[in-house]
C-alpha positions in Angstrom: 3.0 -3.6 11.5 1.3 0.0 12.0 -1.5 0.3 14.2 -4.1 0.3 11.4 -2.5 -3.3 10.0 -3.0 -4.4 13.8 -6.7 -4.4 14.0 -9.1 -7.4 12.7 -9.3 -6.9 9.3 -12.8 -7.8 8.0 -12.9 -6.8 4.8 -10.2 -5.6 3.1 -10.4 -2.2 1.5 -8.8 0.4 -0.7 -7.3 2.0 2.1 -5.8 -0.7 4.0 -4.6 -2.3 0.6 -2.3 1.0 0.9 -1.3 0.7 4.1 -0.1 -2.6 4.0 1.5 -1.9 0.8 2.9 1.3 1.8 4.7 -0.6 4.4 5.9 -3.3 2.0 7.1 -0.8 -0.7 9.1 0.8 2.8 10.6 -2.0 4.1 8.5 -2.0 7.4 7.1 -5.6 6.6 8.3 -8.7 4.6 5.5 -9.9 2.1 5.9 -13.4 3.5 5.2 -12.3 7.2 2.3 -9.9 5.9 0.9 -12.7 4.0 1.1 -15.5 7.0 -0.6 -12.6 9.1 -3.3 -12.0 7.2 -4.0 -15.3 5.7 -3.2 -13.9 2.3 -1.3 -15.3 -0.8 1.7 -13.8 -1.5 0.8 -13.5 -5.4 -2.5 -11.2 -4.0 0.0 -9.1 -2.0 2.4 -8.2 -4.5 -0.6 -7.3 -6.6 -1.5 -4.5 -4.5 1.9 -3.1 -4.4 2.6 -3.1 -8.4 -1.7 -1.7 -8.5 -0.5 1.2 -5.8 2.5 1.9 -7.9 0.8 2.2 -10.7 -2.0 4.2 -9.6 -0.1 6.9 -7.6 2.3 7.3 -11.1 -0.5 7.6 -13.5 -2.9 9.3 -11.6 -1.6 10.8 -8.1 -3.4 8.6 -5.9 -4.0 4.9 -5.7 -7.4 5.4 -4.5 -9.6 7.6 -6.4 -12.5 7.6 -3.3 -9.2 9.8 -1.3 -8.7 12.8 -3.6 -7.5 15.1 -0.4 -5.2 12.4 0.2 -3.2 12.7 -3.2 -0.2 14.7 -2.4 0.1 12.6 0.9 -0.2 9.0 -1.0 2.4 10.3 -3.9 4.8 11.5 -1.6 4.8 8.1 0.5 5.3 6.5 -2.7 8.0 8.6 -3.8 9.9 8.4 -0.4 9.6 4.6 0.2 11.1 4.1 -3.6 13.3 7.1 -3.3 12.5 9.0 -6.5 10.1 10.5 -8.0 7.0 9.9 -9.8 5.4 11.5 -13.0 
């Protein structure tokens, strides 16, 4: 997992929500293996994934608190599904 998934995670926030699902949505890391690393349901996982999706089509970023980040986060998006968002 990327270097940010490999720290002690706390507290989960908005941005490592992304990460993980950013990495999920690119085929970098299984649901199952994310979820048995992190002690997370499966169900919770997938959640953030569809949430992320949504968020980047309808309003260019998942994460409202990362507005410089918005052309950044859609483009991941649009690259790991391999078309386009609008």
């Amino acid at each position: 997992m990327s270097e940010m998934m490999g720290e002690e995670i706390k507290r989960w926030t908005a941005r490592r929500k992304l990460a993980l699902a950013l990495e999920i949505i690119q085929g970098k890391t299984p649901v199952a293996a994310a979820s048995r690393q992190f002690d997370l349901n499966p169900t919770e996982i997938e959640n953030w994934v569809e949430y992320g999706k949504r968020g980047v089509a309808q309003h260019g970023t998942a994460s409202s608190q990362q507005p410089g980040r918005e052309a950044d986060c859609r483009q991941s998006f649009q690259s790991a599904k391999g078309q386009r968002l609008e």
